[in-house]
N, C-alpha and C positions, 0 to 999 in steps of 0.2 A: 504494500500500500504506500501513496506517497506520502510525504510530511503534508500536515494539516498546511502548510502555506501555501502547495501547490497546486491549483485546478486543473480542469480538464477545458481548453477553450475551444479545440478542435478534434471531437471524435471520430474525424472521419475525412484527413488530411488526407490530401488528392495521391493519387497512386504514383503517380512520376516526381512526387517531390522525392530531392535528392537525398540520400543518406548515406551513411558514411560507417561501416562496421570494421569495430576491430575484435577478433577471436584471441587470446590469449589462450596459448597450449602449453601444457604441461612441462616446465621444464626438465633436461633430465637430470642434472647436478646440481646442488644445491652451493652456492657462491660463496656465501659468508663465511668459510674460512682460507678461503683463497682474497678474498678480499681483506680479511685482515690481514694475513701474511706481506700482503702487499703495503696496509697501507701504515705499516706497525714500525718505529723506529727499532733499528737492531735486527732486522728480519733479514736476512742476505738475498730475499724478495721487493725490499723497500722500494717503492713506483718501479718494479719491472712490470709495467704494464701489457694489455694484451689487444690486440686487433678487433676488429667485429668481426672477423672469420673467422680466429681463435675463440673466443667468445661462443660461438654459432658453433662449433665443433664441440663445445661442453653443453650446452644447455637446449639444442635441438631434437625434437623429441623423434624416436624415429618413423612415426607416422606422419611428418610432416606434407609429405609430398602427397602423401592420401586426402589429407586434409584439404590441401590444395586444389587435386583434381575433384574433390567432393564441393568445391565454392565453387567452382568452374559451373559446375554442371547444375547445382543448384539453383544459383543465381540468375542463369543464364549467359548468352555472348555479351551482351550490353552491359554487364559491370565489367569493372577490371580489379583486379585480384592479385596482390602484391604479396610474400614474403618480405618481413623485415631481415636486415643486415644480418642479425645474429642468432635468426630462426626460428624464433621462439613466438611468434605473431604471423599472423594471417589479416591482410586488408581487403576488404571489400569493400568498393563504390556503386552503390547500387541507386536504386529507389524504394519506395515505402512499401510499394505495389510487392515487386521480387521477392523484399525482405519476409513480407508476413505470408509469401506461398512458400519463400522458404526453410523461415522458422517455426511456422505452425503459429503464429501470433498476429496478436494486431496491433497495431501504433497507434498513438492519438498527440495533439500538440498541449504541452501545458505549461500552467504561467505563474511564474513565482507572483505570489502576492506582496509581499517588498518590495524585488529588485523590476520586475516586471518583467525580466527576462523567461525568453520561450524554450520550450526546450521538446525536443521528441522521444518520447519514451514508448516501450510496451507498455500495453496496459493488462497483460498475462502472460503466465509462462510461457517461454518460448525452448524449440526440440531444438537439440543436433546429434548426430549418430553417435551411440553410445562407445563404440566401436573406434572413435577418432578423439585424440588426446586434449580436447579445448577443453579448459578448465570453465570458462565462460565467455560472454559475449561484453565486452566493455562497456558500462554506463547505460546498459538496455534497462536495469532496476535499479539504480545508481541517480540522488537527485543531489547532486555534487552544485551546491548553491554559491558556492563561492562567495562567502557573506566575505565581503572585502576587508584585512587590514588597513583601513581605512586612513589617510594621514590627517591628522588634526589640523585644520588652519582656520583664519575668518578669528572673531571675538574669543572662542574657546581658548584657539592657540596663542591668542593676546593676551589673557590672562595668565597662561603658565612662562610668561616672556619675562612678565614680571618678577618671575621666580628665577630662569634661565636665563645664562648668555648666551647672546647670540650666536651662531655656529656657522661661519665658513671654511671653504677649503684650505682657505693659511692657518686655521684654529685648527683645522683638524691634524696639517701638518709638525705644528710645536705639538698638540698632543700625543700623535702616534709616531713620532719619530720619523717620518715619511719623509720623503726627498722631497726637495721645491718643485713640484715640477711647472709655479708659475713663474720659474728661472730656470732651471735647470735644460736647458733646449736638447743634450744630447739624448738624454731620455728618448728622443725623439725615433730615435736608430734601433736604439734595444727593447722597447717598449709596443713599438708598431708589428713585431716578428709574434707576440701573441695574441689573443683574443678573448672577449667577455660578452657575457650578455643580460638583458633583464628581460623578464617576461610577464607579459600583459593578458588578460584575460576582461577584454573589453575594453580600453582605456587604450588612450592616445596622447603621442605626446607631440609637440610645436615648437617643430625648425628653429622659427625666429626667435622662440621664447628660450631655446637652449643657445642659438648662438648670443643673445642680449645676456645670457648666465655665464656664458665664457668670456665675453667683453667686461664685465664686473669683476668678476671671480678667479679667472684663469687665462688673461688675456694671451698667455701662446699658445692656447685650444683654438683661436678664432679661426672657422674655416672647418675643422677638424667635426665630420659628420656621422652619421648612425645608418647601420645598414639594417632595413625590414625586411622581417619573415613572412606575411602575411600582409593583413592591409592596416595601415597608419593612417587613421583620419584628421590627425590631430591640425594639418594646416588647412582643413574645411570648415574652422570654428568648432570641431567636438573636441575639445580640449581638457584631459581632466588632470587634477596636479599630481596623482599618483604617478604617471608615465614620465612627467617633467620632472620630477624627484628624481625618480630612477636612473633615467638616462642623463641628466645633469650631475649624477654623485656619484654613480660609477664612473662616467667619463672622468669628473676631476680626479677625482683617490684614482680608478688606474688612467692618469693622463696618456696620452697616443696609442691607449690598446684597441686593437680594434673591434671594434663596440656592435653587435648587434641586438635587435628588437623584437623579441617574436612577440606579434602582433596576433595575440590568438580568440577566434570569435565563439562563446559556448553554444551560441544558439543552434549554429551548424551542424555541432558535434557534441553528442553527450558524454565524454569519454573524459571531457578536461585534462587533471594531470597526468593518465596516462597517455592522452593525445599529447601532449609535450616530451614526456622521454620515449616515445614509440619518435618521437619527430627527430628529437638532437640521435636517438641512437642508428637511427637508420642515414645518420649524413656522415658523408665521408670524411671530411674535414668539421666539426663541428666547434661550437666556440668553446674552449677550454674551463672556463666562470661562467657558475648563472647562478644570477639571484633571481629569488620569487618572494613578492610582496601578499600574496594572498593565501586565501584560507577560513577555517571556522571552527565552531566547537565539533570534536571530536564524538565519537560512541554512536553518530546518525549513519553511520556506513557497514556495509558488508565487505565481512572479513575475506574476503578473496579482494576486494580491491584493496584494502589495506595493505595485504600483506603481498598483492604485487607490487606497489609502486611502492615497495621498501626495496624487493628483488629489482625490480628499473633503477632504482639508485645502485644500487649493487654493481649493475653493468656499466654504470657511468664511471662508477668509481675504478674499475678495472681498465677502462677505456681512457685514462687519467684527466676525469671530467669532477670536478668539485661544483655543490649546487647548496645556495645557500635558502634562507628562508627567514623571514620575519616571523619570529614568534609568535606575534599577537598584541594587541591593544587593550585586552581586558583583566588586565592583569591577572590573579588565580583567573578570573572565573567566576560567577556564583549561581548555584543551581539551587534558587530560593523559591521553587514551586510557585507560591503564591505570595506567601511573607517572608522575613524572615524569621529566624527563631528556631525552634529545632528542625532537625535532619534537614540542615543545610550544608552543601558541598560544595570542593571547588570543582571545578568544570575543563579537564584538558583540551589539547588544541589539535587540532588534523591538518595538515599532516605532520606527523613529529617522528617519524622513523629517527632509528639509532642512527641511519646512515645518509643523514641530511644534516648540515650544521645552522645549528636554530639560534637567531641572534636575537636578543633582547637588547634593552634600549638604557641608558643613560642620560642624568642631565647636567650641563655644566653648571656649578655656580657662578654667580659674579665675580669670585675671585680669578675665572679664567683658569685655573689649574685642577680646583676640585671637581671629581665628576660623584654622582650618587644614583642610584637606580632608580630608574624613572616609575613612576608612580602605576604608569598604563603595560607595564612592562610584560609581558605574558612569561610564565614561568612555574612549573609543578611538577607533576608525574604523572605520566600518560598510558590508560590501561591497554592501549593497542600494542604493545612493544614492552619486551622482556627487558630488563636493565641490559645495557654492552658492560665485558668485561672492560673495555679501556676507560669506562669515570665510574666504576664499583667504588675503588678506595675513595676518590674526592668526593662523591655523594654520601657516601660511608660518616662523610666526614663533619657533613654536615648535619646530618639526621644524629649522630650524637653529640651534638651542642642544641640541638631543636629540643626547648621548654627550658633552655638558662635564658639570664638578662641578656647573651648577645644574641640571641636567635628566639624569640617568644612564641609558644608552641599557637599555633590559630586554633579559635575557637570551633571553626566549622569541619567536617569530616575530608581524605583527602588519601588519595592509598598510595603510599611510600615507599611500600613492601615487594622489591626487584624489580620494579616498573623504572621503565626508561623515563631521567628525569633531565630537565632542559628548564633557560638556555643556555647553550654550550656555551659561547661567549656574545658578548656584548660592543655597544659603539654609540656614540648619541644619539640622543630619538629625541629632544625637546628644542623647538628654537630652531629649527635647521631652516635655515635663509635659501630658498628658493624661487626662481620668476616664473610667475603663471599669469599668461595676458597681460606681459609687457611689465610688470611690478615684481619688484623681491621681497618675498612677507616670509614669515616664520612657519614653519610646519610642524609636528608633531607626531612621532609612531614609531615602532620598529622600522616598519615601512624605511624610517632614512637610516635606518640602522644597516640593514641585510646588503643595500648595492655600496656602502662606504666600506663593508667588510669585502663584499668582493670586487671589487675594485683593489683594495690590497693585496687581494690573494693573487689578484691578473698580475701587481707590479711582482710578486715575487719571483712566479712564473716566467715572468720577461727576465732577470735576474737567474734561475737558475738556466733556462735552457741558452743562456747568451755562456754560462759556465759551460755547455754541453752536456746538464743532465735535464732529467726528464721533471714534468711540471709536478705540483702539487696531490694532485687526484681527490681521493676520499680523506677528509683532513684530518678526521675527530679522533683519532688513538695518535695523531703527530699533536694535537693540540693540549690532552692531557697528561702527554708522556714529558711536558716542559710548561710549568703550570707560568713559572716566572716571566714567559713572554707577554702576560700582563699585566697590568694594574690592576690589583685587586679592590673593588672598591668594597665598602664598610660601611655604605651609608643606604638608606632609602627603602622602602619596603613598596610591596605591591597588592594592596590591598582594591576589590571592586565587589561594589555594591554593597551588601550586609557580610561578604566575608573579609576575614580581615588579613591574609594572604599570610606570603612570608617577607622574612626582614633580612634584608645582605648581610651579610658578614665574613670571616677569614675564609680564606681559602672557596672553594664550589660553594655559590647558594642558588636558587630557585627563582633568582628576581635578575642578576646580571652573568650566570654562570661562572665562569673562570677569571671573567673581568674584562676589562679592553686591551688592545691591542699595543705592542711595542712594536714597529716593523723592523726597529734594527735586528731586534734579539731575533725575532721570527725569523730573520733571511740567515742568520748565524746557522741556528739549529739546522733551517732549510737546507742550506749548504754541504753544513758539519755532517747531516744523517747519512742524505744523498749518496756523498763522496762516502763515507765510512762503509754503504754497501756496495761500493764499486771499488774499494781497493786504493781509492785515492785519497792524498794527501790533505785535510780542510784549508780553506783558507773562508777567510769572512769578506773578502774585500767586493765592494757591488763593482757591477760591470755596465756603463755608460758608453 
């Protein structure tokens, strides 16, 4: 059944509208200890990465080719029927018509009552031969609403200004250790040889209003443009500041990487974030960084899509792809039924796989140096995901000091108990100065958190492979294995609504993770690991 938000506005969508199926088949190896092995400092595997052919040779089930010739014939001539790279997917382009003689089901069009978006779904089970290894049919029972991490601006985000310094790229660079790069011009040579991206799900962002954000901000960006996946409406007046965020704070933190947009539409496609790693894994050259600003509360999904698009990171991470993620804006959470008061809980966040790096947010004080956890900060423990062995001990660590004076145990319920708990780390989310329709105003969210982390991660990547090793990949067992590459912040809690969340403190906590970022230290380790599984000598020194 759908969530009470969803209607039914069209039971009986004409037969040749287009659709777009993806089959997920059984994989046959299971990844996650080849992915740690890889992506584990001290592993004599560290980023030896693998192909999508290599890839495709582990995880291809061997009925693949059946499966194939069974959409052919099902569908008909008129769709066309693709294999992904690494063979574990089957695409079909059909229409509505084919689809429901070929799955034994019906479609109908239906409309978030919030966001107002459409979306095509069955409206009953649908067959495939028992016989043929598809685990399921992507996003056919799947109402993947994409309640947006949302960036705060307008009066709200003026309000929290007063609390916050303002936050540009020269701020970012005295705090993160980061190279100038609105001087630094060699950058220019080393930095362009890698690639980043952000990705949109509805939201546009505008030319003029990023190049007016590099003429302010980073004036030897000017000129320096974003290449789309999909369709950008943002220079036809749909302009919204989520995209302009994105694409203006990736581009500054990684200056001259080359920066792509996917530009992706739900209504098209019911499949969402598996339609994005089904998209980067199947490209040959894909962009190395990707942040993702979106998302919602977690526990409304079925567990085969959960728990492939932890397996789709997986392949990213072997494929040496790092993808980051905005935590969230609602700080815990609170699942207060009606009132509050008792069996009140907090509420995690989707997606939060072990193997995605969940950034929570920061706010600078006036004095310019201190940062403290930002109040909207998303961060808890999430029942979709087993704890990873690589932040056992640091969350170990915190859960016993949880109910002293430095960590005050929350009033409301919250399960702590081997659940994968986030965010990994942290970067400023309050005050971040961005131009939307020609003005630079202040924003608010993880949202500026996730493309300022990766945008760092792009410059290290440009940094190592200019050394001649291989990029970063799945980052999160390099990021706990060297806790000191941040600053630990101590201050701020993240309490929403009637619950009262948790409170930073030493070492891992639930509101800023492991802390913010040091880029020197980080390219050190980067270096140091790297070179330590390949036999070679460390040296620290960056390469311009």
């Amino acid at each position: 059944l759908p969530p009470a938000a969803w209607r039914v506005v069209d039971d009986a969508p004409a037969k040749t509208t287009p659709l777009t199926l993806q089959f997920a088949l059984t994989p046959a190896t299971d990844l996650a200890p080849l992915v740690l092995d890889v992506a584990t400092p001290g592993s004599p595997r560290f980023h030896d990465y693998l192909s999508p052919v290599e890839i495709a040779r582990l995880v291809t089930p061997e009925a693949a080719d059946e499966t194939v010739a069974w959409a052919e014939d099902a569908f008909g001539a008129a769709a066309h029927v693709e294999t992904c790279l690494t063979g574990d997917w089957v695409r079909v382009d059909t229409t509505v018509g084919a689809a429901e003689l070929a799955l034994a089901t019906k479609f109908a069009m239906y409309e978030s009552q919030h966001t107002r978006l459409r979306k095509l779904h069955a409206v009953a089970s649908y067959v495939v031969p028992d016989d043929l290894p598809i685990d399921f049919v992507a996003g056919l029972h799947t109402f993947l609403a994409f309640g947006r991490k949302t960036p705060r601006h307008g009066e709200k985000a003026r309000a929290f200004a007063a609390l916050a310094k303002e936050v540009t790229p020269s701020v970012l660079d005295t705090l993160y250790s980061l190279q100038d790069a609105s001087t630094v011009e060699p950058l220019n040579s080393t930095n362009s040889k890698t690639s980043q991206a952000v990705v949109q799900f509805g939201d546009n962002f505008n030319e003029d209003d990023l190049q007016s954000f590099f003429a302010q901000e980073r004036p030897v960006l000017v000129g320096q443009t974003i290449n789309v996946v999909g369709k950008n409406r943002g220079d036809h007046g749909i302009v919204q500041g989520e995209a302009n965020l994105d694409t203006q704070y990736v581009s500054a933190v990684g200056a001259f990487v080359n920066t792509t947009d996917y530009a992706l539409t739900l209504s098209s496609d019911p499949a969402g974030f598996l339609s994005f790693t089904y998209m980067v894994s199947n490209d040959t050259d894909p962009p190395l960084v990707h942040s993702i600003s979106y998302g919602e509360y977690g526990g409304n999904y079925d567990n085969a899509t959960v728990q492939r698009f932890s397996f789709e990171l997986q392949k990213l991470g072997l494929l040496g792809i790092t993808v980051t993620l905005a935590s969230g804006d609602n700080g815990v959470g609170c699942n207060k039924v009606v009132s509050c008061g008792s069996g009140v809980a907090e509420v995690f966040d989707f997606p939060s796989s072990p193997f995605i790096t969940m950034v929570g947010a920061t706010q600078l004080q006036q004095d310019g140096v201190t940062e403290i956890g930002a109040t909207l900060s998303s961060g808890g423990f999430s029942d979709d995901y087993a704890r990873p062995a690589w932040q056992a001990d640091a969350v170990a660590g915190y859960l016993d000091i949880l109910g002293t004076p430095a960590a005050p145990m929350p009033s409301e319920s919250f399960n702590g108990d081997g659940t994968r708990a986030y965010p990994d780390i942290s970067a400023i989310g309050e005050n971040v100065q961005v131009v939307i329709g020609g003005r630079l105003q202040g924003i608010g969210g993880t949202s500026c958190s996730s493309p300022m982390i990766a945008g760092l991660i792009a410059s290290l990547n440009a940094q190592l492979l200019a050394a001649d090793l291989p990029p970063m990949g799945f980052i999160n067992p390099f990021l706990y294995a060297h806790p000191d590459m941040f600053t630990d912040i101590l201050g701020g809690s993240n309490p929403y609504e009637c619950c009262d969340g948790f409170t930073a403190a030493a070492g891992w906590d639930p509101v800023t993770g492991l802390g913010t970022p040091k880029f020197d230290k980080m390219l050190e380790y980067a270096l140091g690991d790297s070179m330590q599984a390949r036999g070679k000598p460390a040296h620290t020194k960056s390469v311009q």
